[in-house]
C-alpha positions in Angstrom: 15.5 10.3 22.2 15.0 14.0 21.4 14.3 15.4 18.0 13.4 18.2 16.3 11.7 19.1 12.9 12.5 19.9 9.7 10.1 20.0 7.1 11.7 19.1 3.5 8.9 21.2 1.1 10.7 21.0 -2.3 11.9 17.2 -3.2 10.0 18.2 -6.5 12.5 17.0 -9.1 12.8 19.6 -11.7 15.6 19.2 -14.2 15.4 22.1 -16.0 13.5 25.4 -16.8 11.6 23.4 -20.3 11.4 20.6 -18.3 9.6 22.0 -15.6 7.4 24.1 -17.9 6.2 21.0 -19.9 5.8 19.0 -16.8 3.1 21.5 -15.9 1.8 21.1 -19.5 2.0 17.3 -18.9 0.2 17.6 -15.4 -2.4 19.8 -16.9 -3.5 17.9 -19.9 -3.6 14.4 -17.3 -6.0 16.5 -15.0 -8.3 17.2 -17.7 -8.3 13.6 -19.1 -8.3 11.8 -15.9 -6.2 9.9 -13.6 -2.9 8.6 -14.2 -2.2 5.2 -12.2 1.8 4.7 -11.1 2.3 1.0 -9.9 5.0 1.0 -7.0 7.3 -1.2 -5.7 6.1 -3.2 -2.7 8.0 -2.1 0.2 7.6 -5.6 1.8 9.9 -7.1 -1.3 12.0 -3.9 -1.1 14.6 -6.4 1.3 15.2 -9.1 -1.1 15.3 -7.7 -4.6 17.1 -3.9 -5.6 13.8 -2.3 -7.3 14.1 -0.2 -10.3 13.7 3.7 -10.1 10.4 4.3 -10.8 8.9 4.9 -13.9 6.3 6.7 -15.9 5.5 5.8 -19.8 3.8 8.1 -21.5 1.1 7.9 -23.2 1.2 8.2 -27.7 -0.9 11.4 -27.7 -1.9 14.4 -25.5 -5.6 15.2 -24.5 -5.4 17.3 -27.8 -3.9 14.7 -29.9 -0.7 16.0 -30.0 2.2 13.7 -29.9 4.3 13.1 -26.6 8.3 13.4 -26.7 9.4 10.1 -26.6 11.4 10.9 -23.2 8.0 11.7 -21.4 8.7 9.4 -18.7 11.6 11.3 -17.7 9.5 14.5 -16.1 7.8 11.7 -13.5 8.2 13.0 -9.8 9.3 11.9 -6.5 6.7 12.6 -3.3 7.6 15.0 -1.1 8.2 14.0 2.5 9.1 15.2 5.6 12.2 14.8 8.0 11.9 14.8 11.9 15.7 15.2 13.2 17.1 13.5 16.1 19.4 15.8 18.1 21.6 12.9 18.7 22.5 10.2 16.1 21.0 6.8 16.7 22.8 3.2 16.3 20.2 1.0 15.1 21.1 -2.2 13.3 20.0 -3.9 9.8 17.9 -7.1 10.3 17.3 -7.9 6.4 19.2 -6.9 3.2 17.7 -3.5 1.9 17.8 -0.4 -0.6 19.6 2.9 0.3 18.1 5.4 -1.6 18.4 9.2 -2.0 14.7 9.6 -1.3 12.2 8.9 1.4 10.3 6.3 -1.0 10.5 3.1 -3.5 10.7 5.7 -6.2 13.6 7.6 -5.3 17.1 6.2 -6.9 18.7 3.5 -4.4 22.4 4.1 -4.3 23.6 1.1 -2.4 22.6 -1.8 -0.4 23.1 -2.5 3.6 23.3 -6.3 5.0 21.7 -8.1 7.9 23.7 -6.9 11.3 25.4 -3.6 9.6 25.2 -1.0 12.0 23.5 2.5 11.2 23.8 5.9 12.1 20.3 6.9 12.0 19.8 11.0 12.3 15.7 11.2 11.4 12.5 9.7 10.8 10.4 10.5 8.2 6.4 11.1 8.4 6.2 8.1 5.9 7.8 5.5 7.9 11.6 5.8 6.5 14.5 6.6 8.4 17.5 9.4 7.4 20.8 7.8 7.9 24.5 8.9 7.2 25.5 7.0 4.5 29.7 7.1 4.3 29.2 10.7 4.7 25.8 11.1 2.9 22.4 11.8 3.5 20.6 8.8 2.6 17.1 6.8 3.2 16.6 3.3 4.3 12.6 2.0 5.1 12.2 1.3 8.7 10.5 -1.7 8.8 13.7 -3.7 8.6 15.9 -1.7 11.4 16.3 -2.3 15.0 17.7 -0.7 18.0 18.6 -4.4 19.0 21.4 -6.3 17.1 19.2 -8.7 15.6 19.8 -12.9 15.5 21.2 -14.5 12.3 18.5 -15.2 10.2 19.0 -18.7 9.5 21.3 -21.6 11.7 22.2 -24.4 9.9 23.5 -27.3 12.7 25.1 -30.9 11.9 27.3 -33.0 10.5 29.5 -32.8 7.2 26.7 -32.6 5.2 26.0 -29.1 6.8 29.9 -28.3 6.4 29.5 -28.8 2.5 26.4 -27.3 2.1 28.0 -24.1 3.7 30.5 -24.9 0.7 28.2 -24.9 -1.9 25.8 -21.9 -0.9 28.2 -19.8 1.0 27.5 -17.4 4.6 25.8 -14.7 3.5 22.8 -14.0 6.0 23.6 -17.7 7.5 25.7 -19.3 10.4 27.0 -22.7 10.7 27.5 -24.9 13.9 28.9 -27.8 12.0 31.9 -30.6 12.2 32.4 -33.3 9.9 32.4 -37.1 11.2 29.8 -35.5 14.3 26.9 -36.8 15.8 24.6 -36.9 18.9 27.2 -36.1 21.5 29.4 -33.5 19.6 25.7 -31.9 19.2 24.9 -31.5 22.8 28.1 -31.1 24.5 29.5 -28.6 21.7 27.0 -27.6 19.4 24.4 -26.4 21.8 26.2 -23.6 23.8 27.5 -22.5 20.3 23.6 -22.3 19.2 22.7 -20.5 22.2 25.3 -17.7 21.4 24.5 -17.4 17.4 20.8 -17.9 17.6 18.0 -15.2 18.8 15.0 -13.6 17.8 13.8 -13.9 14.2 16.3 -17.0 13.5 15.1 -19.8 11.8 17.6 -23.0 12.5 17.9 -25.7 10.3 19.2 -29.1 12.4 20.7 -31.9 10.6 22.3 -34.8 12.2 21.7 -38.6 12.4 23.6 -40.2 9.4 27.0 -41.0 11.4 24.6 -42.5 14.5 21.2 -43.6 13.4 21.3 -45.9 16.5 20.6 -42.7 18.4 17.4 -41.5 17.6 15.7 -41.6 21.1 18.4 -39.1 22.4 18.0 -36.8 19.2 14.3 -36.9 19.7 14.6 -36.3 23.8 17.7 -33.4 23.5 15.6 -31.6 21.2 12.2 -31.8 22.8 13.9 -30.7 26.0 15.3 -27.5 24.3 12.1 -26.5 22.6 10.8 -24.5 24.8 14.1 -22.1 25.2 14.0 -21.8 22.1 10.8 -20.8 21.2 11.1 -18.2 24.4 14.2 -16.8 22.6 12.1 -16.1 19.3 14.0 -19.2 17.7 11.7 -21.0 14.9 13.8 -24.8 14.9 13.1 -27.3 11.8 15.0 -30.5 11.6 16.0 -31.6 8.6 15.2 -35.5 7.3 18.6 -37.6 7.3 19.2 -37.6 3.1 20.0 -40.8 1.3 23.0 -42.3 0.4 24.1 -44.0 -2.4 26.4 -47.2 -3.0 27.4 -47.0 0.7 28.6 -50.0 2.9 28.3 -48.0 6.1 25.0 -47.1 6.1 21.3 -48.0 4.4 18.7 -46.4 2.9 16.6 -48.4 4.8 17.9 -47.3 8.5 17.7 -44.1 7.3 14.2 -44.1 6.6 13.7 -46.0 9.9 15.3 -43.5 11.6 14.0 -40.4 9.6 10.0 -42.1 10.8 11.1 -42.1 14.2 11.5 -38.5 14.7 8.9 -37.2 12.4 6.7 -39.3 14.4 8.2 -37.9 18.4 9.2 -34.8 18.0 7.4 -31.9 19.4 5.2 -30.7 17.0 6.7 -26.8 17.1 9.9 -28.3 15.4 8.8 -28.1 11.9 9.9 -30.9 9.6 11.7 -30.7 6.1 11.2 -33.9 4.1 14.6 -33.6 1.7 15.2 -37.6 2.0 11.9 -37.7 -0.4 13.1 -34.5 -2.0 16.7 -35.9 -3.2 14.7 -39.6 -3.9 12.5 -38.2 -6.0 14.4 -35.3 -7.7 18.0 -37.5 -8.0 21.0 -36.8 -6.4 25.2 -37.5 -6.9 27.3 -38.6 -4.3 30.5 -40.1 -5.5 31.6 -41.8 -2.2 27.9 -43.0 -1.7 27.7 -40.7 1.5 28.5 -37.0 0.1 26.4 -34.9 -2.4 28.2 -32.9 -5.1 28.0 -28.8 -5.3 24.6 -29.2 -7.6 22.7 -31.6 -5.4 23.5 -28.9 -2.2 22.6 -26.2 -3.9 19.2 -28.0 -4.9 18.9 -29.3 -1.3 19.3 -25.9 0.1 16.6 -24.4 -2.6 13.9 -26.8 -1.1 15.4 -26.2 2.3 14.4 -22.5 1.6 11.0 -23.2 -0.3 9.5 -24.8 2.8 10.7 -22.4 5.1 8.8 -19.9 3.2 5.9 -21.5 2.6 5.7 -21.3 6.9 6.7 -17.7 6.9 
């Protein structure tokens, strides 16, 4: 990869002649009374949430006492930074959803937003850990710490039975995959669902796997097909929960009670690397609908998936 430098000197951003003069003023009178603290955005949240453009309030009076204009906070600056070009444009990939922003930096203006597994045309690094891309035509700024020159694995697999099929209803794809059928169990799991987990799944992915309430009877083959595959997995940079079998209601195919047999079974045999997610004592204790006794409504996924999520990140 060859590059070459360009220094960018002047990202100062000066609106106008006044405002440039008074920002001097501004800079002046703080230097003499102190130092000025500017909380910034943390660029570790910087994937998740769209930050504000930074900004400044300023303070009721001047180190003489003189009133501030009210739009003081508009004169705050961006840091200058500097831009090491690549001679040739370099396909990288996104591995979490982040900022675009017209500046190397969490203050600079974002002006749109790029997805897990878009593809980037990156054209520089900077000298404080950001790279330039070519934005739909335009020079823009992304942090690095969320790019890859590997096309990176779904973030999060969710494997099973219908259950999994209608919580892909209720909380949608974005950022997830599915490797689900309805009215599947143990054998649709290993004969289809594996090779399909080996193709979606890689490093960084975090899969969910939920099966067990159409064939409780099968929990030493759940137990053994998954303890056999941990390793693999692990090797590939795959972090695997399984997911507790959820209650039913006013069902005449299946019991609470089996469920919880079965639920104690595999808790108690798996291989402790596959992490365990407790939503049959989540949904007993918080309540859930089901209006055929066996399938949840859209609130009760949506609820299932939040706690899903809260004890994933609790691990992270």
């Amino acid at each position: 990869m060859k590059k070459k430098t360009i220094e960018k000197t002047n990202n100062l951003i000066v609106k106008s002649p006044f405002v440039a003069a008074f920002a001097m003023i501004f800079a002046l009178g703080f230097l003499a009374s102190g130092t000025v603290c500017i909380a910034e955005e943390n660029p570790d949240t910087a994937s998740e949430v769209a930050p504000a453009p930074l900004e400044v309030a300023a303070p009721e009076t001047n180190p003489e006492g003189q009133p501030q204009p009210e739009d003081a906070a508009a004169y705050a600056v961006s840091t200058p930074f500097a831009v090491t070009k690549f001679e040739t444009p370099v396909t990288m990939y996104v591995t979490e959803t982040i900022n675009v922003r017209d500046g190397a930096g969490t203050e600079y203006n974002p002006i749109g937003k790029l997805g897990w597994g878009n593809c980037v045309s990156v054209t520089g690094t900077t000298d404080n850990g950001w790279y330039e891309i070519d934005y739909n035509g335009t020079v823009a700024y992304i942090i690095s710490n969320y790019v890859s020159q590997d096309i990176p694995g779904i973030p999060y697999l969710f494997v099973g039975d219908s259950r999994t099929v209608q919580l892909q209803m209720a909380v949608g794809s974005n950022e997830k995959a599915y490797v689900a059928k309805v009215g599947e169990g143990y054998y649709w799991f290993k004969n289809t669902a594996m090779p399909q987990i080996q193709a979606s799944a890689g490093a960084g992915t975090t899969m969910v796997i939920n099966f067990g309430v159409n064939d409780l009877a099968n929990a030493s083959k759940y137990i053994k097909l998954v303890n056999s595959n941990i390793d693999a997995w692990e090797a590939q940079g795959i972090t695997v929960y399984y997911a507790a079998v959820t209650p039913v209601g006013d069902c005449s195919t299946v019991s609470n009670d089996q469920i919880e047999k079965f639920n104690a079974r595999l808790q108690a045999e798996l291989d402790p690397r596959i992490k365990w997610i407790d939503g049959y004592s989540f949904l007993k204790q918080n309540g859930f609908s089901a209006s055929d006794g066996l399938h949840y409504n859209r609130s009760t996924y949506k609820n299932l998936y939040s706690y899903y999520m809260s004890v994933i990140g609790t691990d992270v």
